[in-house]
C-alpha positions as CSV (number, residue, x, y, z in Angstrom):
1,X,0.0,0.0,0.0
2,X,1.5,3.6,-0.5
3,X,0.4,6.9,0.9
4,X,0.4,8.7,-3.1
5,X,-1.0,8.1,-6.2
6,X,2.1,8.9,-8.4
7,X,3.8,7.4,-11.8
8,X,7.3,5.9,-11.2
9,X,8.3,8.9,-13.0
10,X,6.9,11.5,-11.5
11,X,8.6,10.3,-8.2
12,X,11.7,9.9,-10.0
13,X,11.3,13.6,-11.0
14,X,10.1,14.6,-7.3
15,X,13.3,13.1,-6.2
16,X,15.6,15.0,-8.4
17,X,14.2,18.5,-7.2
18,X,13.8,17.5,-3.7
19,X,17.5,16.9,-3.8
20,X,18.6,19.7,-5.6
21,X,20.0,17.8,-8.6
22,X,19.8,18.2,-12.4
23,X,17.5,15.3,-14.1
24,X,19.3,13.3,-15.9
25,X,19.9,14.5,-19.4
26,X,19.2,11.6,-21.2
27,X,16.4,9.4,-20.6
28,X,14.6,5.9,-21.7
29,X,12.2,3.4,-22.1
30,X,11.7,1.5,-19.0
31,X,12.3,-1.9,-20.3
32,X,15.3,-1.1,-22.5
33,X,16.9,0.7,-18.9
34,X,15.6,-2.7,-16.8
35,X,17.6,-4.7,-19.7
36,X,20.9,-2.3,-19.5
37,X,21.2,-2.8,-15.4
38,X,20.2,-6.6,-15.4
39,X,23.2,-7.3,-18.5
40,X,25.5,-5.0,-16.4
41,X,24.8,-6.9,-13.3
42,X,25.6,-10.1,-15.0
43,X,28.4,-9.2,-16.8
44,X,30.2,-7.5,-12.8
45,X,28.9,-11.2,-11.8
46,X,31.0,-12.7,-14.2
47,X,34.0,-11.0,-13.1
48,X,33.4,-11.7,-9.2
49,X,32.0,-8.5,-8.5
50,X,29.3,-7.1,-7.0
51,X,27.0,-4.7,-8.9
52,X,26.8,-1.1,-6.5
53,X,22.8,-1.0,-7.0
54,X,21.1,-4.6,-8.0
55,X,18.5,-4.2,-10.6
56,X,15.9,-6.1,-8.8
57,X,15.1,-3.3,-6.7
58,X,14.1,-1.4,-10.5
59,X,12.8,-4.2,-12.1
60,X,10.0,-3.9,-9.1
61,X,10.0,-0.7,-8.5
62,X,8.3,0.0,-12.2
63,X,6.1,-3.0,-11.8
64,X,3.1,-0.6,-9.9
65,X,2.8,2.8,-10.9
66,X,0.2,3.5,-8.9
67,X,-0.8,1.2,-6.0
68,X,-4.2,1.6,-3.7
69,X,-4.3,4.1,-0.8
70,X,-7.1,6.1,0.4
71,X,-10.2,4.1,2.2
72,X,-7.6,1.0,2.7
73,X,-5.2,3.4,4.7
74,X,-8.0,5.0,6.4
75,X,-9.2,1.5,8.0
76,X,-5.9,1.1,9.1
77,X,-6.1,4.1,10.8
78,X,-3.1,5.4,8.8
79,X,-2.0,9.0,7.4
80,X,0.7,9.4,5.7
81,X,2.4,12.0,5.4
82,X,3.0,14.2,1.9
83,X,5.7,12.6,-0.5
84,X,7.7,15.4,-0.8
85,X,8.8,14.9,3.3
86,X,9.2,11.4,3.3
87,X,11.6,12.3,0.4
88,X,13.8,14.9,2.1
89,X,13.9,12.5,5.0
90,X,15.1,10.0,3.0
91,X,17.6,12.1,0.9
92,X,19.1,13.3,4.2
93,X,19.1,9.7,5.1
94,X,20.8,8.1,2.5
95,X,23.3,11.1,2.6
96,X,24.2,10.9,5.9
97,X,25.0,7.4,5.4
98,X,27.4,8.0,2.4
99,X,25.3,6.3,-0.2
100,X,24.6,9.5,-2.0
């Protein structure tokens, strides 16, 4: 369940200007992007190493573009909060851990 209704891309977008950095400049289908990071991580595999972001978490993360919220939270007696604060709390996150 998720607290937004928004497009893989849109939150992908979101994330960019949240964290104060340039979109990328050159963008793609989905599929042809899944394909490039799967090859890649077979082909650090085949060396011995590990690939620095696995494309699993990509291949789902584009599988729902939107997912139910509303009524279903609401019976759960949840409220979340907007996306754009969950994001800066993340971005600080994942900065203060070195990732990004």
């Amino acid at each position: 369940m998720s607290g937004h209704n928004i497009s893989t891309e849109e939150l992908y977008s979101l994330i960019c200007e949240v964290g104060e950095v340039a979109r990328p400049r050159i963008s793609t289908l989905t599929p042809v992007a899944l394909a490039g990071a799967y090859a890649m991580e077979l082909m650090l595999g085949a060396i011995g190493e590990k690939t620095p972001l696995p494309a699993g978490g990509m291949m789902m993360a584009t599988l729902f573009d939107y997912i139910v919220s509303g009524s279903e939270l609401q019976k759960l007696g949840i409220t979340p909060r907007t996306v754009t604060e969950t994001l800066v709390d993340a971005i600080k996150w994942y900065r203060q851990i070195g990732y990004c």
